[in-house]
N, C-alpha and C positions, 0 to 999 in steps of 0.2 A: 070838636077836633077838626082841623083845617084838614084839608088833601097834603098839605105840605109836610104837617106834623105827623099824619098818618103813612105817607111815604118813609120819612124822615125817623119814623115812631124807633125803633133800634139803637141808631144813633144817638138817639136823645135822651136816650134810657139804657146806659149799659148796664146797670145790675146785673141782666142775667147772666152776661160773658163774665162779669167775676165770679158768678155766683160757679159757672161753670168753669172756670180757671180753679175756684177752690176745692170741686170735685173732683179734678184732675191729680190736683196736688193730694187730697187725703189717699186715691187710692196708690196714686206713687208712690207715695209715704210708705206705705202699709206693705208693696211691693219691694220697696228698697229695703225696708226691717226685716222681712221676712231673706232678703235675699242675704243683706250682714249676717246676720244670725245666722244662718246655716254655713255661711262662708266661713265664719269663723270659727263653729265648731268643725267640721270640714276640716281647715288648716289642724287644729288644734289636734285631732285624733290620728293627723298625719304624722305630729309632731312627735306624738306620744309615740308611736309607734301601733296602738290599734290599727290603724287601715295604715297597709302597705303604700311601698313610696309610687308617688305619683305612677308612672307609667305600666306596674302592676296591676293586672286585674285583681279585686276583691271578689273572696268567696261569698256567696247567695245568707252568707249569716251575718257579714257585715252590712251587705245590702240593705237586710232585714233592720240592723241596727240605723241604718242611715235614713231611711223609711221611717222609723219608730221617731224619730227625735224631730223628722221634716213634719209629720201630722201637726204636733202641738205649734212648733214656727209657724206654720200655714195658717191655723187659725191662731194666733198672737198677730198678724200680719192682717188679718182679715178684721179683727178689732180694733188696731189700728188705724185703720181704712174709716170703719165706722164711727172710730171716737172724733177723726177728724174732718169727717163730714159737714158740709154746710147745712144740708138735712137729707132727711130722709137714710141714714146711715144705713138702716140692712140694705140697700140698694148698691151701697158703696162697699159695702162687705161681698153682695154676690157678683160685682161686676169685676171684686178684685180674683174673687173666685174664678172668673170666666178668664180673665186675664191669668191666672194660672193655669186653667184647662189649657191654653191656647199656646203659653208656654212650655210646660209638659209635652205636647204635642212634637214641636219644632224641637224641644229636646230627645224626645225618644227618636224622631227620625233622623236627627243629626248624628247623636251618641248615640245610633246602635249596637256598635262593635264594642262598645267599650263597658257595657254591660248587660246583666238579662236582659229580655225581653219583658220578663214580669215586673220587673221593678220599672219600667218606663211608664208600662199597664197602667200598676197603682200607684205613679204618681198622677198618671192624667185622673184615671180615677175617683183619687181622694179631695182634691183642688173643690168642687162644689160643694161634698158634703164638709169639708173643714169651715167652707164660707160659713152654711147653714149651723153649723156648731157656733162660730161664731156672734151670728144673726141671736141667735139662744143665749148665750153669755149675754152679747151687750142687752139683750129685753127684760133679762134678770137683775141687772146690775142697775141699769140706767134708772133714775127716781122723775115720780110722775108726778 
């Protein structure tokens, strides 16, 4: 290898930037499914009338309810993540993890008035162990 080629070595070899654009993309993926999904159930039990109209606070049973149905989306979203990985998928299931811890965060201090404090808790909470639930799914599933 030249000094030129080895200066140069990056440019001359982008693989790895796609390879890194398509980790990007799986765990967005896996981010934006998980974010629909909840969105639209959300809407949907607005609609129905289970959880009160928007500007009403929900009582600590709904909470409980909206918690229960985010667990499974989370890791559905975290497999996601991992199915569409370029490799290494549990990596891409816990970074989507960590990218919900980080979200959860900014959300519980944003939305603090607008509901418990506990249910902000366990959403930061739940974010890595849904990833690691997920990590278990795809190792069971996936064929060797």
């Amino acid at each position: 290898m030249t000094a030129v080629e080895a200066q140069l070595g990056p440019a001359l070899n982008p693989a790895p930037n796609r390879r890194t654009l398509r980790s990007v993309r799986a765990v967005a993926g896996g981010l934006v499914a998980t974010f629909a999904i909840t969105t639209a159930v959300d809407v949907a039990l607005h609609a129905t009338g289970v959880f009160p109209p928007a500007p009403e606070r929900m009582s600590d049973a709904l909470f409980v309810l909206a918690l229960a149905y985010r667990i499974p989306f989370n890791v559905l979203g975290c497999v996601i993540a991992a199915r569409l990985a370029p490799a290494r998928p549990e990596r891409h299931a816990y970074a989507l993890g960590a990218v919900g811890t980080v979200l959860a965060t900014i959300g519980a201090i944003v939305m603090c008035e607008f509901g418990p404090t506990w249910y902000s808790l366990a959403n930061i909470a739940v974010a890595l162990p849904c990833a690691w639930l997920a990590v278990r799914f795809v190792r069971r599933t996936t064929v060797s």
